[in-house]
LOSE-985588 format. One line per 5 residues: number of its first residue (from 0); their letters; for each residue x, y, z of N, C-alpha, C. Coordinates in Angstrom, 2 decimals, always signed. Last residue first. Layout:
<sites>
NUM = A = X:Y:Z:X:Y:Z:X:Y:Z; ...
</sites>
This chain:
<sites>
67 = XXXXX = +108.62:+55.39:+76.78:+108.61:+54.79:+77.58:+109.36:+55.23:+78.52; +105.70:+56.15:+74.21:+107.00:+56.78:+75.31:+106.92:+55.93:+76.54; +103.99:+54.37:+72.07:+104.09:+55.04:+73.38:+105.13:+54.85:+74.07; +103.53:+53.59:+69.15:+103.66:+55.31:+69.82:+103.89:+55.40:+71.30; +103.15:+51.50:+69.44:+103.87:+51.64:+68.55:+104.64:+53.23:+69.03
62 = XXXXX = +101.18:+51.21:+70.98:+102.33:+50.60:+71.16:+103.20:+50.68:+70.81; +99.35:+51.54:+68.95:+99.02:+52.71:+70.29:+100.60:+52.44:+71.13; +99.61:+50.16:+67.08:+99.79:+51.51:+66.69:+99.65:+52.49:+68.40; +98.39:+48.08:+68.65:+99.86:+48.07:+68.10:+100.30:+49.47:+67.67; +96.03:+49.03:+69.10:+96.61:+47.99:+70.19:+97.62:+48.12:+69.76
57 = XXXXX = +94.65:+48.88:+66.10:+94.70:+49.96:+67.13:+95.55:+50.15:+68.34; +94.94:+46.46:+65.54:+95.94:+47.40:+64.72:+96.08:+48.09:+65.50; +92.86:+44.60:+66.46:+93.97:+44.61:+67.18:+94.91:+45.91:+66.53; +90.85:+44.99:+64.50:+91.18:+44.54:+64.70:+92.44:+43.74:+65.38; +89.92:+48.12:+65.19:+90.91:+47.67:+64.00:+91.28:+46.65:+63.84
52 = XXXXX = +88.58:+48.15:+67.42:+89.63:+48.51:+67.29:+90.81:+47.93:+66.16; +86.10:+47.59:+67.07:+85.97:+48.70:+67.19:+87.62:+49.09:+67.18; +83.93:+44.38:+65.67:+85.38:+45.03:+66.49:+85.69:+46.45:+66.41; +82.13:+42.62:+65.10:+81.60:+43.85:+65.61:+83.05:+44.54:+66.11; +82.62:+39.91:+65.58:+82.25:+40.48:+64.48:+82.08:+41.92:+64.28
47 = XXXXX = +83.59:+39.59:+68.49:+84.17:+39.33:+67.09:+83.91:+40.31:+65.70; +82.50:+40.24:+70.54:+82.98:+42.47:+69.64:+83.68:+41.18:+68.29; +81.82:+39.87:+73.54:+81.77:+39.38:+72.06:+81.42:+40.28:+70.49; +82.41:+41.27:+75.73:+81.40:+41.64:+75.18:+80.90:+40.87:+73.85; +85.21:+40.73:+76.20:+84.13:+39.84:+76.97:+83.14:+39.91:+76.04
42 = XXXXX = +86.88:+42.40:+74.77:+86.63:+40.98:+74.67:+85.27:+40.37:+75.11; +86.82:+44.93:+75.25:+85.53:+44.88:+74.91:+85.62:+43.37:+74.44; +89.58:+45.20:+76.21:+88.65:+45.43:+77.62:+87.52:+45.19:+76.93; +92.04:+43.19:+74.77:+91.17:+44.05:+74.72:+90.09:+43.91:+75.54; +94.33:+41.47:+75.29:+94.90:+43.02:+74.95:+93.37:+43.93:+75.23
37 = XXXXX = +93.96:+39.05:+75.96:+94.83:+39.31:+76.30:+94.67:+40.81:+76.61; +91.57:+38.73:+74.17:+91.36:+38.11:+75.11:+92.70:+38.77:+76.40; +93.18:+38.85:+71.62:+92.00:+39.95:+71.54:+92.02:+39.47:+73.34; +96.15:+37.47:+70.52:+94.84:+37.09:+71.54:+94.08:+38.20:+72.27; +97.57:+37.13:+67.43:+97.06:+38.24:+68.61:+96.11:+38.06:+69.43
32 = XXXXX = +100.25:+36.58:+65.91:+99.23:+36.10:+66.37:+98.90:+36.59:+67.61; +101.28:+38.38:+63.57:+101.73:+37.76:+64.13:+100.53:+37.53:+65.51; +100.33:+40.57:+61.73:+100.72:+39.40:+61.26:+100.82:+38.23:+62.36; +100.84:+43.02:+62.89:+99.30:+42.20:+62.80:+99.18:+40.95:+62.53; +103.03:+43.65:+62.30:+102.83:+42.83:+63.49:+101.75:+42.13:+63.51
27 = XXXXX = +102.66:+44.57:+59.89:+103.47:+43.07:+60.24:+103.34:+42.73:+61.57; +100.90:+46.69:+59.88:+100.62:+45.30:+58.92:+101.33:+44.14:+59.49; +102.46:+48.28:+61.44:+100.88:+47.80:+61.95:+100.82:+46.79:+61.62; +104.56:+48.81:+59.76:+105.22:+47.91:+60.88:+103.61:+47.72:+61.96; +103.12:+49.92:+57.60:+103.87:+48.93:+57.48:+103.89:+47.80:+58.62
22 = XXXXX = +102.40:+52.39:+59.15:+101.62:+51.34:+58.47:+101.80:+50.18:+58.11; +104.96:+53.26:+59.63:+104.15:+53.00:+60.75:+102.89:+52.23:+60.17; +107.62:+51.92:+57.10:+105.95:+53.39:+57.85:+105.28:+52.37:+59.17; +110.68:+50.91:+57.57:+108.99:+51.04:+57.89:+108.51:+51.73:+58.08; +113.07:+51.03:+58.30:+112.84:+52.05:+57.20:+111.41:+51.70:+57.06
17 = XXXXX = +113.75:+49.07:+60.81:+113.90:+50.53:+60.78:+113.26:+51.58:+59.80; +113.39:+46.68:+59.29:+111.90:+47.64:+60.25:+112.41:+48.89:+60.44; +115.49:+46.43:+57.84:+114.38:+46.79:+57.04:+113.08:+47.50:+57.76; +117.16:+46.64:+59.80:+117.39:+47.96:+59.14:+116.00:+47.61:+58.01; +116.44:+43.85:+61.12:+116.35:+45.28:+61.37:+116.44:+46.91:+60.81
12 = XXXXX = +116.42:+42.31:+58.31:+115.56:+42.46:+59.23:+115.43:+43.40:+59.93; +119.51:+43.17:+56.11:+119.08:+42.76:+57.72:+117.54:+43.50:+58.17; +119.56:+43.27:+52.56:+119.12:+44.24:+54.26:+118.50:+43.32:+55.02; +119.89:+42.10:+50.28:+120.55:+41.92:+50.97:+120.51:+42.42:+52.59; +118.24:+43.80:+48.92:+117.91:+42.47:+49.26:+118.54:+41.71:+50.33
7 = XXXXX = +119.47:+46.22:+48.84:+118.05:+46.20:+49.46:+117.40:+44.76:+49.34; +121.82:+45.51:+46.98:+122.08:+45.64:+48.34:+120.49:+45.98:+49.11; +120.58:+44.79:+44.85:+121.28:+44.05:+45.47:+120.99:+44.05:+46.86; +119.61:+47.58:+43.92:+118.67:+46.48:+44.32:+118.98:+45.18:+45.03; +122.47:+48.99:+43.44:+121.51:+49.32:+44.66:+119.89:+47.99:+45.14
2 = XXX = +123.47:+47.56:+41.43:+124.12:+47.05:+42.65:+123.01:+47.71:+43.88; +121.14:+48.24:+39.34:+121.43:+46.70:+40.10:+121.83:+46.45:+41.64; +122.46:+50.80:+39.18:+121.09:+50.56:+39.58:+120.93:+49.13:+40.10
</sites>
């Protein structure tokens, strides 16, 4: 049992996104700094407070899914 917790510490960055839920890999990108201004057509509108797309999640999960 150890040696298996070992070795799931030991996992490369990629094989850890590989074994990500799609919830997961929403959360972490979300993480990473997102200019609404860039990605979203209701920027202008000033949608800060008022955001309709998950706060960018929506934008990544749609990215997340799309065939290239």
């Amino acid at each position: 049992m150890i040696e298996i917790l070992e070795e799931r510490k030991k996992m490369k960055n990629i094989e850890r996104i590989k074994t990500m839920s799609e919830k997961e890999l929403i959360e972490l990108f979300h993480e990473i700094p997102f200019d609404c201004a860039d990605q979203c057509p209701d920027f202008g509108y000033g949608c800060l407070e008022t955001c309709t797309h998950d706060c960018g999640r929506e934008f990544i999960r749609n990215w997340l899914n799309a065939e290239n």
